[in-house]
N, C-alpha and C positions, 0 to 999 in steps of 0.2 A: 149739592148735598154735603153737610159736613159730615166727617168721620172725626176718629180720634186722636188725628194729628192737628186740628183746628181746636184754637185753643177756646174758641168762644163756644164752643159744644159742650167743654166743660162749664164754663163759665156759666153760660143758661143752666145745665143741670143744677148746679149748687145756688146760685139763685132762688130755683122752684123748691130746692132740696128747703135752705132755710125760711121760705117764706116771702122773698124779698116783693115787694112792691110798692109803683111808684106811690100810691096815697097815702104808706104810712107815715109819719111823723118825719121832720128829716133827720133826728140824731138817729134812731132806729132806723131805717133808709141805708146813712152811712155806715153802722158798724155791720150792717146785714151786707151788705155789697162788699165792704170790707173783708168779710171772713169768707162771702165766696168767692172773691177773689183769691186771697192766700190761699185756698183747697184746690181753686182750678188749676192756679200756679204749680205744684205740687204734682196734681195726679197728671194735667198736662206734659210736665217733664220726663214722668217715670213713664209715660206710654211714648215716649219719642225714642227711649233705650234700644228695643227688639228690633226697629225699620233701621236703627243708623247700625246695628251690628248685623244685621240683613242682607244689609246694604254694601256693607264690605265684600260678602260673600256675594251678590250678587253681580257685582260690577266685574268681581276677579273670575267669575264663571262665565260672563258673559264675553268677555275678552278671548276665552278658550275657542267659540264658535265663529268668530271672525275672520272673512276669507283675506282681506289687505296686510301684510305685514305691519305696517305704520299705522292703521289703524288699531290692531292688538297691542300696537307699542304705546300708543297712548292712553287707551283704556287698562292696560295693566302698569306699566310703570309712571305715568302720570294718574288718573281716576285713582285706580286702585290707593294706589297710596295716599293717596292726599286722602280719601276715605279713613282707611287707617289710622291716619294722623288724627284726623276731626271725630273720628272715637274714643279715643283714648284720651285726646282736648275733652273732648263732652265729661267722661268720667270723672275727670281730675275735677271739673266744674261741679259736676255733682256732690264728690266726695268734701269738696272744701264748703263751698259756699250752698251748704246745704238749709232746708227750709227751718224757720225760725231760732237762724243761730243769731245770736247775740253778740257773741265774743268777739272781739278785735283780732284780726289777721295777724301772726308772728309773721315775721321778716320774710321764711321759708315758704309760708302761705301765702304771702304777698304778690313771693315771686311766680311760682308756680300758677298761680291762677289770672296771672296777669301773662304768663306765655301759655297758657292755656286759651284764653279768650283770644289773644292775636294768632295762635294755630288755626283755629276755626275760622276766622275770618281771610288770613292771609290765603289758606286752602279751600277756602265754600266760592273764592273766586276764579282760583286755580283750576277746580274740579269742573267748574261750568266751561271753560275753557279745553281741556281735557277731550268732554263730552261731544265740543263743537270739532273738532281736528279727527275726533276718531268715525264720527258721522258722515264727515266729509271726504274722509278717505276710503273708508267700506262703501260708501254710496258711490259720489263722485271725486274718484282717486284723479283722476286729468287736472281740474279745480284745485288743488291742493297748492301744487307748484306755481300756478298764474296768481292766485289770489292774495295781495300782500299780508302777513304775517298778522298787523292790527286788525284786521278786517275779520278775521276769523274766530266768530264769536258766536253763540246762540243770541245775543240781544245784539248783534251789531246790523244795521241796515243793508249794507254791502252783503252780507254773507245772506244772510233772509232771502235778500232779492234771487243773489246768483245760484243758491245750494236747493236744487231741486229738490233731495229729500224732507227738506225742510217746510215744504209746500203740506206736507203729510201732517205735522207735527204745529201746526203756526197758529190755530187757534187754545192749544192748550199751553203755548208756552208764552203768547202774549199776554196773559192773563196776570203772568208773573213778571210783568214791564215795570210799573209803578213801586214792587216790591227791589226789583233789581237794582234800579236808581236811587233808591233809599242807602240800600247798604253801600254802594259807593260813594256815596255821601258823605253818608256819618257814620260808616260802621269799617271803612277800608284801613288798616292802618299802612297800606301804600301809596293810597291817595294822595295823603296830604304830608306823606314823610313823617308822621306822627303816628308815635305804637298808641293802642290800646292800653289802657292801666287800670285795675282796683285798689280802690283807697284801703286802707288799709282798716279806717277806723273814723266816724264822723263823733266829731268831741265839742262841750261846749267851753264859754270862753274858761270858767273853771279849772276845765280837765285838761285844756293847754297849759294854765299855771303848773297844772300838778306833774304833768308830763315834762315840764323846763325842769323842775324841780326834781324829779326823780332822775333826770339824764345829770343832772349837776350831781347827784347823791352816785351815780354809775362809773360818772369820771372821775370825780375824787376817789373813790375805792379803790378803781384801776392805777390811778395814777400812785399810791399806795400800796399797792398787792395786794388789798382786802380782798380778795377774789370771792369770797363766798358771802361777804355783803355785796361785795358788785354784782353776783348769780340776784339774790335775793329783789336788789334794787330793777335787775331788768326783768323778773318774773312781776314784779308790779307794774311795771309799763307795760307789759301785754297784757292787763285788763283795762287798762284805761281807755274809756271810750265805747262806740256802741259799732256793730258791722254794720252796715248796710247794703244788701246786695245791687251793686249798680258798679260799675265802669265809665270811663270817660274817655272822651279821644281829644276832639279840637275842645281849649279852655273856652271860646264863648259860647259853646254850644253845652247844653243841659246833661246832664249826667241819663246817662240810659241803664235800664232795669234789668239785671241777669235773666231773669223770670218777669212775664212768659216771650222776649226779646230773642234770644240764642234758642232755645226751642220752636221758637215759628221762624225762627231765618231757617232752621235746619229740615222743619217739615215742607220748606217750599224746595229743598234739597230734592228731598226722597220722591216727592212729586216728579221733578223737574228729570230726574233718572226711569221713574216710570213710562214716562210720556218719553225720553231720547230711547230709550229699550227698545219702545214699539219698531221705530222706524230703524235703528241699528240694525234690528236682529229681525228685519222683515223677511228677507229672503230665507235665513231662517226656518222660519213659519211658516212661510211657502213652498218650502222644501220636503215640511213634515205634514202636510195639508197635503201632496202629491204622491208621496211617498203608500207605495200601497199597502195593504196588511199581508203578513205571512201567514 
């Protein structure tokens, strides 16, 4: 059953919302699926907000109730943070590469939203990692120590097989198998030793002449003290060109789409915390299920 972290939930609504169906015409077709797409993109990202800053607070509460020392130390100074981090990444995302912006990236937004996107990624893999060490030590703390260090993973086969508590949680988290091997794919920038980057600005062959042409009108001014034509010439080079929200990592591979990409990696997040919660904080549960009334 979808909810409102599934981006095709919205998707379908604003489909039905505008009309969209297969018999109509196909330019009508296209600009229909078009515009629901851009709105699902949209109100998809603004409902991923409340669960990842939730989620902060959840992960660092939940660390409180943990009876292992090393399991608390990974759910709070590993999870937790890398949480932290991948909210404040999301924001920085939202605030720049917001819906129907036009404008080309300045240098400052270039950079920011390009260590924004490898936050997210560098820690959405960190944090599943996290999850598996603190599971493994509040359940079965003995396993911690025998199991080598690679091996200790929510998607790792070794760990699956050997991590009892794991038995509890295996149909909700293989579900997220096909999704996990994606992002280390094409979405790690540790994978392949390659960061993640957004382009700053996609230009046609035109607005390349015009962009040589204004960094030559930039240099010479500099190279003269004109400094307030030099101001002048590089405020005209940040409108040249059009944004596109998308990133890239490895050059032969296809540019991928800000929206709805980083908000569905990040809803299989909040999933993947709900479902480790269960069995983390069973005992727990069991404890408050026993526990009699005063």
């Amino acid at each position: 059953m979808m909810d409102d972290l599934d981006y095709e939930k919205h998707l379908d609504g604003y489909k039905a919302l505008f009309g969209y169906c297969i018999d109509s015409p196909d330019i009508d077709q296209r600009q229909i699926l078009k515009s629901a797409e851009e709105k699902a993109k949209h109100h998809h990202a603004i409902c991923l907000s409340d669960p990842l800053f939730e989620l902060v607070i959840a992960i660092t509460s939940a660390s409180q109730k943990l009876k292992d020392k090393n399991a608390k130390y990974y759910l709070l100074y590993g999870a937790a943070r890398r949480m932290h981090l991948i909210f404040g990444a999301y924001r920085e995302i939202r605030s720049i590469a917001y819906e129907e912006r036009t404008q080309p990236l300045t240098q400052d937004n270039e950079l920011a939203l390009s260590q924004a996107v490898n936050n997210i990624y560098i820690h959405l893999l960190g944090i599943l990692d996290n999850f598996a060490w603190s599971l493994l030590c509040e359940r079965q703390a003995e396993l911690a120590s025998s199991l080598p260090r690679n091996d200790i993973g929510l998607f790792s086969k070794k760990f699956r097989k050997k991590c009892a508590a794991y038995s509890e949680i295996s149909d909700e988290i293989t579900i997220h198998d096909a999704w996990h091997e994606e992002v280390k794919t094409r979405r790690d920038p540790v994978a392949h030793r390659i960061p993640l980057y957004v382009p700053p600005a996609a230009v046609t062959p035109d607005q390349v002449e015009q962009y040589s042409a204004s960094y030559s009108n930039l240099s010479d001014n500099l190279k003269n003290l004109r400094l307030h034509d030099a101001e002048q010439a590089l405020g005209r080079m940040d409108f040249i060109g059009h944004f596109l929200p998308y990133f890239v990592h490895h050059p032969d591979d296809p540019p991928i789409p800000i929206y709805p990409t980083i908000p569905t990696d990040l809803s299989h997040l909040v999933r993947i915390w709900r479902t480790v919660a269960k069995s983390l904080l069973r005992r727990e549960a069991e404890m408050d299920r026993h526990t009699p009334l005063s």
